[in-house]
C-alpha positions in Angstrom: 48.4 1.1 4.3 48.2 3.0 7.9 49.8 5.6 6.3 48.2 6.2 3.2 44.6 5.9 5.1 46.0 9.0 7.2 48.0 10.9 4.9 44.5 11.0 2.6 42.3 11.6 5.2 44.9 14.6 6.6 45.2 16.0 3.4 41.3 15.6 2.2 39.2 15.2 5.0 35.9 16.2 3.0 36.7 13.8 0.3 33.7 11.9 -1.3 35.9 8.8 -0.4 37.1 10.0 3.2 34.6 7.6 5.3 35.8 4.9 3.0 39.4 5.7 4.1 38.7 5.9 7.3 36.8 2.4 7.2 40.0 0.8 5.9 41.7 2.8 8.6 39.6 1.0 11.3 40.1 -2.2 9.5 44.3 -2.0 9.8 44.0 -1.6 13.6 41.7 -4.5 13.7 43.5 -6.8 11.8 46.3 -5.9 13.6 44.2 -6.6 16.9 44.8 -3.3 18.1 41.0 -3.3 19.0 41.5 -0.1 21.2 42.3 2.3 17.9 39.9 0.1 15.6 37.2 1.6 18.1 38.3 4.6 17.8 38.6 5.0 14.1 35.3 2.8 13.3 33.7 5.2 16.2 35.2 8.3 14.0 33.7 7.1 10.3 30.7 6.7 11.9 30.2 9.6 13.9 32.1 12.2 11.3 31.2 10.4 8.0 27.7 9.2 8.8 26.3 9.8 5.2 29.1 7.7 3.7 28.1 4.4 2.3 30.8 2.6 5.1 29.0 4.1 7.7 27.0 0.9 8.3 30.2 -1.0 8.4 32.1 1.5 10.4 29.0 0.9 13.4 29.3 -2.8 12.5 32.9 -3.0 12.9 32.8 -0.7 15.8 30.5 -3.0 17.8 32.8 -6.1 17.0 36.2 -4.1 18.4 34.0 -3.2 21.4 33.2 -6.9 21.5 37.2 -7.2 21.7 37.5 -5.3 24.3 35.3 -6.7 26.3 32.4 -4.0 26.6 29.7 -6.3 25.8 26.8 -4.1 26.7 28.2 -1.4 24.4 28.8 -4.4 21.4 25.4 -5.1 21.8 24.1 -1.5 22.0 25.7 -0.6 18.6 24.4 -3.7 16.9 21.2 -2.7 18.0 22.0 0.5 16.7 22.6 -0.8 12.9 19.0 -1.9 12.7 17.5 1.7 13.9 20.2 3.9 12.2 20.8 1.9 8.9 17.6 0.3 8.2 18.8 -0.1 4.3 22.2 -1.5 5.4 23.7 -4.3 3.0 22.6 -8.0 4.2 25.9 -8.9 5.1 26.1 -5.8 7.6 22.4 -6.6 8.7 23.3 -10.5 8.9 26.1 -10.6 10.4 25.1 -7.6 13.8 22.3 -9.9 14.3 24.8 -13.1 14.1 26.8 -11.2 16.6 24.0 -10.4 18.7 23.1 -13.7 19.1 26.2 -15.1 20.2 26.4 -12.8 22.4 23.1 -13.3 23.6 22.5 -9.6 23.4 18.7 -8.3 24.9 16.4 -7.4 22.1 
């Protein structure tokens, strides 16, 4: 899947679907536990495809590798972040940063 994610986003980087491919990018490092490159490519989808529909997801998922690496204070500041940036997200992204937040007893 790595592989594919890449080759499509290499080849068609403008793509309608590109932050989608970059999403399920993030998510193959994460499931893999490689939190280090999930936070990189969930910090990319957000930051480069920020008017895709992932984009809530990408910041979600970015806060919860963050989490994985043990930078608390920036988990909690992009969970925040969901709220302020992605007032319209889907429930389950809205649900489930302010889950997160409260277990880890984010501020705010």
């Amino acid at each position: 899947a790595q592989t594919g994610f890449e080759g499509f986003l290499k080849a068609h980087p403008r793509h309608r679907l590109a932050g989608n491919a970059q999403y399920w990018l993030g998510e193959v490092y994460y499931v893999r536990e490689d939190y280090k490159s999930a936070a990189g490519a969930f910090l990319k989808g957000y930051q480069t495809y920020s008017r895709s529909p992932k984009a809530p997801d990408s910041l979600l998922k970015l806060a919860m590798s963050l989490d994985r690496l043990g930078a608390r204070d920036d988990a909690c500041a992009s969970f925040s972040a969901i709220a302020q940036r992605f007032p319209n997200a889907q429930n389950h992204v809205r649900n489930r940063a302010q889950s997160e937040m409260r277990r880890l007893r984010c501020a705010g």
